[in-house]
C-alpha positions, -999 to +999 in steps of 0.1 A: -080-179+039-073-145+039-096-113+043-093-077+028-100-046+048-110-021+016-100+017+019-124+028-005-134+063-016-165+070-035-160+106-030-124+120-027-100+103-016-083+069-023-098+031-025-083+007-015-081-030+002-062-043+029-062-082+036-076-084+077-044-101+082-034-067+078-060-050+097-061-075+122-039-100+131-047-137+117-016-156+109-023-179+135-056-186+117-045-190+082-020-218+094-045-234+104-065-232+072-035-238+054-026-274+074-058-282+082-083-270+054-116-251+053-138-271+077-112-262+110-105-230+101-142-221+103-150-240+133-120-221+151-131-188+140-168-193+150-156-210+187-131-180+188-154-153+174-156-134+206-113-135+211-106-102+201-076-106+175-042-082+180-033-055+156-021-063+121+005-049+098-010-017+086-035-012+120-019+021+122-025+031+084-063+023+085-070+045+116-049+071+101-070+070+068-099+071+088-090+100+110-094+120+073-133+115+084-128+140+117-109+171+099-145+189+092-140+183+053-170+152+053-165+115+045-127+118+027-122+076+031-145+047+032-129+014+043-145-018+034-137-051+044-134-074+015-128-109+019-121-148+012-142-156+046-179-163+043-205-146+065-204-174+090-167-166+103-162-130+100-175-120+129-146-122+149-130-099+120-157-076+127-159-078+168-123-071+168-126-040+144-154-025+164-132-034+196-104-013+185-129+016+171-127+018+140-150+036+116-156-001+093-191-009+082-189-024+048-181-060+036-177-081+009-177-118+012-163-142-013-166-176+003-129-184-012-136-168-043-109-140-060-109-109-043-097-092-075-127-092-101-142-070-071-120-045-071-127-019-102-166-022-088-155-006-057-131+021-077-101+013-065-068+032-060-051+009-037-049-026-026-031-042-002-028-078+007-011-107+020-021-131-011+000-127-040-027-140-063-048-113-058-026-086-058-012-097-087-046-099-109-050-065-094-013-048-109-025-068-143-063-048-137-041-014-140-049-011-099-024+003-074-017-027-051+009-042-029+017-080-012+023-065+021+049-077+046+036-086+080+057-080+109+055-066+145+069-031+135+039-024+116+011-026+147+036-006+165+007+015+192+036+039+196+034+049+159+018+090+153-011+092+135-016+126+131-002+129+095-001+101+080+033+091+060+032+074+030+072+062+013+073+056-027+097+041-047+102+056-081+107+033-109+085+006-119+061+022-087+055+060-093+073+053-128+071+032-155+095+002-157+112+014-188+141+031-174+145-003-150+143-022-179+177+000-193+194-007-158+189-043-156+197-051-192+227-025-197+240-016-162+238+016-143+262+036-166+240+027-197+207+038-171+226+072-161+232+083-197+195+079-208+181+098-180+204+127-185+198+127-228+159+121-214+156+145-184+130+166-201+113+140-212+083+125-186+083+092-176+054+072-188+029+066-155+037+036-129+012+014-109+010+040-079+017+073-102-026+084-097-027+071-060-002+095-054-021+122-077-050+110-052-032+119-022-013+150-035-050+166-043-064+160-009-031+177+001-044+206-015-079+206+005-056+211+035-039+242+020-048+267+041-056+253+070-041+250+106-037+207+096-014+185+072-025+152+075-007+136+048+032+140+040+047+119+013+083+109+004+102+097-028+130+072-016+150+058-045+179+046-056+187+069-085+209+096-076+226+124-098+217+130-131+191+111-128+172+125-103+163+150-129+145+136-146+121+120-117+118+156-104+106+172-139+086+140-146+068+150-112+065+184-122+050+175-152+025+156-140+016+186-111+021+164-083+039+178-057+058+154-032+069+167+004+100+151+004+126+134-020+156+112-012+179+100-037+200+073-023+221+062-050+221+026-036+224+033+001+203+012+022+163+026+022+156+012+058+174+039+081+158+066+058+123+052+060+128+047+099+133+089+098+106+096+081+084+070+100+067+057+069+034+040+076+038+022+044+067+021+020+059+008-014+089-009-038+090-031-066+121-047-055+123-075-021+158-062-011+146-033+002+109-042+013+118-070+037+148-046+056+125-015+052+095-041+066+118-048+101+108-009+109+080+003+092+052-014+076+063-024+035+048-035+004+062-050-023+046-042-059+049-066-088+055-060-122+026-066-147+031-095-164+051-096-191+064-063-176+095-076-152+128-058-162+142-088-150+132-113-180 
């Protein structure tokens, strides 16, 4: 059983839900759930429901969402806690949250039901969980959202958050799939040659292209002043010609992106250590679960029907 923290923003910035066992560390309690069913996994939350739990994977990113709150520019983020527990056990989801100080005072309880039919009521622009079900109906919804690898890199207290860093893959996440689709079924030469003939030519939107349009005008609130709180990063595997076309596609859509890395296959994770991602979204597991032994990482699926792959 497995509850979502939401990052929702009625206002500005971006929306979006995070299961607690991202939040807040309950792996130990969904085991139990999982062997045991329903019945002990509530009586050990409500005997336990004064144990504060540890930090989860993204800890780090919530409280650097939530710092947005103290720049002096109002209520930028709202995050909401969404999730598959019932009002009698969350309260060691919510002790633990007000332990650690965090601005959360929102929930939504589904008693086991889907998360996902919730999520275009609270406007969402990103979702992050450790249930592939719901993140799943969420990609099919049109939602940004990412099955999120948990791991003890990603409650790391030393992590900064001042600015908070955000990692995207291109294809099939900023991107559409299309150009994936060519690489998969014809091979990297046959990919190369239709993003050079294609380089003026935008890309058709991905899952994450308006999260990052989200982020990128908040950016711009932050213009002129002293502060720079959020700094994002393109790390792909294209590399020349093809990074042309990413960069004009970019361009063309009047997002700006603070910095770019075109890898050409080379591994993602020493990069994504550098810039000190606090989440690093990709469509593809070979480079989420190295990326996820260093920095908190998300893997986004393809829509169904949608998998280059097949």
């Amino acid at each position: 059983m497995r509850d979502v923290i939401v990052a929702s923003d009625e206002l500005i910035a971006s929306a979006g839900y995070l299961a607690d066992r991202i939040s807040v560390n309950l792996e130990q309690e969904n085991k139990i759930f999982e062997e045991q069913g329903v019945e002990a996994y509530e009586a050990y939350q409500v005997a336990h429901e004064n144990e504060i739990l540890q930090k989860g994977a993204a800890f780090q990113l919530i409280k650097a969402f939530l710092k947005l709150n103290n720049t002096g520019l109002g209520r930028l983020v709202e995050v909401i806690i969404m999730s598959r527990n019932n009002a009698n056990t969350c309260l060691r989801i919510f002790n633990s949250i007000q332990y650690y100080g965090l601005d959360i005072t929102r929930a939504t309880l589904t008693s086991g039901a889907e998360i996902a039919p919730y999520l275009k009521a609270f406007k969402t622009d990103l979702f992050l969980s450790a249930n592939s079900v719901d993140v799943q109906s969420a990609i099919n919804d049109g939602i940004a959202a990412g099955l999120i690898l948990t791991g003890a890199a990603h409650a790391d207290a030393k992590q900064k958050i001042d600015q908070i860093r955000i990692a995207f893959d291109g294809d099939a996440v900023l991107f559409s799939a299309e150009s994936e689709k060519i690489f998969q079924k014809n091979g990297i030469q046959a990919f190369e040659e239709h993003e050079k003939a294609n380089a003026n030519t935008p890309m058709a939107k991905g899952p994450f292209a308006n999260f990052l349009t989200k982020l990128s005008y908040v950016q711009q609130l932050f213009k002129e002043k002293d502060i720079q709180p959020i700094r994002t990063a393109l790390v792909t595997s294209r590399n020349a010609p093809a990074h042309e076309r990413a960069v004009k596609t970019l361009r063309n859509w009047g997002v700006s992106i603070n910095e770019a890395f075109f890898l050409g296959g080379v591994s993602k994770t020493e990069v994504l250590a550098a810039f000190g991602a606090h989440i690093f979204f990709d469509d593809q597991d070979i480079h989420t679960e190295p990326a996820s032994t260093v920095v908190p990482a998300a893997t986004v699926p393809y829509r169904d029907g949608d998998n280059p792959k097949e």
